[in-house]
C-alpha positions as a printed NumPy array, in Angstrom:
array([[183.608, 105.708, 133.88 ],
       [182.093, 105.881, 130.136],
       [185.983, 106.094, 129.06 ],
       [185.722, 106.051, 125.044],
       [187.455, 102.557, 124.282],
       [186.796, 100.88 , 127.307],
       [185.082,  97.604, 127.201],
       [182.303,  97.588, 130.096],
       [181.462,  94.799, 132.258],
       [177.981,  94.078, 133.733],
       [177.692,  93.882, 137.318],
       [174.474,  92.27 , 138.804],
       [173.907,  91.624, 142.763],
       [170.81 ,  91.841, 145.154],
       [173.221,  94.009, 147.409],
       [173.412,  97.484, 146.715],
       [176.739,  98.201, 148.623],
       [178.32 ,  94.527, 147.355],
       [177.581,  96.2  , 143.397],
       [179.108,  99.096, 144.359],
       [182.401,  97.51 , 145.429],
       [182.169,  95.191, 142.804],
       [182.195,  97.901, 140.215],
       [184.547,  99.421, 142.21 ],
       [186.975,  96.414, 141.074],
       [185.919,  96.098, 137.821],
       [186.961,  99.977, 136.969],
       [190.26 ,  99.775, 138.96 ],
       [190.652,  96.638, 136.646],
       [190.681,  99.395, 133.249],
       [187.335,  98.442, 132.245],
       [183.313, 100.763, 132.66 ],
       [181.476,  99.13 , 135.021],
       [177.699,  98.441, 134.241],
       [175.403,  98.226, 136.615],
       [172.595,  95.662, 135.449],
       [170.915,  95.451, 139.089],
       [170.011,  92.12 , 140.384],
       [170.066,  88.746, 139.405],
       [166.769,  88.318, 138.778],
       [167.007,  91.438, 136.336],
       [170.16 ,  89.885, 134.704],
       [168.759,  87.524, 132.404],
       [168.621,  90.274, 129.775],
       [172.055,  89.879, 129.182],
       [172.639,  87.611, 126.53 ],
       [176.152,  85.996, 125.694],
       [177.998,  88.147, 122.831],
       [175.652,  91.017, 122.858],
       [175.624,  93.692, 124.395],
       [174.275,  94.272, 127.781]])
């Protein structure tokens, strides 16, 4: 993870283990995984800018 050119995706979830799987998927998908905790803490991301 924190590959130079790789676009990163947010992950948010009140689970622990489900983020962890989730970012799981999102790196095995070629992109960083970002995790932006849980919902209630992902209203800071904004659409087109950056997490």
């Amino acid at each position: 993870m924190g590959t130079p050119g790789r676009l990163a995706i947010p992950v948010a979830g009140d689970s622990e283990r489900a983020r962890q799987v989730a970012m799981s998927l999102v790196d095995d998908t070629g992109f960083d995984p970002y995790d932006a905790g849980t919902p209630a803490d992902s209203w800071r991301q904004q659409p087109n800018s950056p997490a």
